[in-house]
C-alpha positions in Angstrom: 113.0 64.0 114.1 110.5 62.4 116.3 109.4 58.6 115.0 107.9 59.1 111.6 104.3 58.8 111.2 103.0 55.0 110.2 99.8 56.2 108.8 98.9 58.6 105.7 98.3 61.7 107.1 97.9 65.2 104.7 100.6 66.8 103.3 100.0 71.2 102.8 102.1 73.4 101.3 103.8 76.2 103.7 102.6 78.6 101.9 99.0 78.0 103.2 100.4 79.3 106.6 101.7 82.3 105.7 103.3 84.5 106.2 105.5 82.7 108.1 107.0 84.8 111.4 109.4 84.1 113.7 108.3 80.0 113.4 104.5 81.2 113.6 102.2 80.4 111.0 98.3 80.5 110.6 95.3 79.7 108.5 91.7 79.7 108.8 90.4 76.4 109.1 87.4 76.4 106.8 90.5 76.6 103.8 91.2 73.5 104.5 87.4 72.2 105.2 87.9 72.2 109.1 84.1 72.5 109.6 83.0 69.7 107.0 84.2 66.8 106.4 87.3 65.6 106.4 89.1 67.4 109.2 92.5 68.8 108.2 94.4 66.5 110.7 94.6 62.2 110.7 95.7 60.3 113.8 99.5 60.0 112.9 100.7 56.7 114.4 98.5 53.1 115.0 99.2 53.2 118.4 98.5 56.4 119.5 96.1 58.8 119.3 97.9 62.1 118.4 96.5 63.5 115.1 98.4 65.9 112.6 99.7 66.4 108.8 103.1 67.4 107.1 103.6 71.2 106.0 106.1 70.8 103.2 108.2 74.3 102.6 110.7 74.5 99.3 113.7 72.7 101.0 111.8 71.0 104.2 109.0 69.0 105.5 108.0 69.1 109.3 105.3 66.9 110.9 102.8 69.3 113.2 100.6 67.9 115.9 97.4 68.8 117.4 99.1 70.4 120.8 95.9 72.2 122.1 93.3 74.9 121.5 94.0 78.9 121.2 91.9 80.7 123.1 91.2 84.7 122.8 89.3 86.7 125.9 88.7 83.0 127.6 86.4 82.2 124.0 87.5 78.7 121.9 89.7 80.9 118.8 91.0 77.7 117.4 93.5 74.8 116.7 97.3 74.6 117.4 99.9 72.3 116.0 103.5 72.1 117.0 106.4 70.7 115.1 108.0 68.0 117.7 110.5 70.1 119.4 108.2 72.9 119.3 109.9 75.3 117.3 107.1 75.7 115.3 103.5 76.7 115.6 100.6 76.8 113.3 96.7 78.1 114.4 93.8 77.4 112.3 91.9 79.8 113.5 87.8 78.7 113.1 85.9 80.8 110.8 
């Protein structure tokens, strides 16, 4: 795992992503207040300025960070996180 975050950052359950395929998962952000206040990401470490939260699944927790925004026909579409080595993917999509 990449260095653990130093700051409290959300925790979701996986099963706010789902379904989960082939390491995909997606939401829409205004489930997790994505167009109010609080965003669903913190900044993850003190000395950077990366921002994220932990998905927790039955038997495993992965840290996902903002890694860029998901585009569809050239128009903004929404948010995407990866897990560190990029295995895994999540898009909030905004609506």
């Amino acid at each position: 795992m990449a260095k653990p975050p130093d700051l409290d950052i959300p925790t979701y359950d996986a099963d706010r992503f789902g379904p989960w395929k082939d390491g995909k998962g997606s939401a829409f952000a205004s489930d997790f207040g994505a167009l109010r206040d609080p965003p669903p990401h913190k900044q993850v470490w003190s000395d950077a300025c990366d921002v994220g939260f932990w998905v927790q699944g039955k038997h495993w927790r992965k840290l996902f960070t903002l890694a860029g925004e998901e585009r569809h026909n050239g128009e903004f579409a929404g948010w995407r996180y990866t897990s560190p080595r990029g295995r895994f993917t999540i898009v909030l999509f905004n609506t």
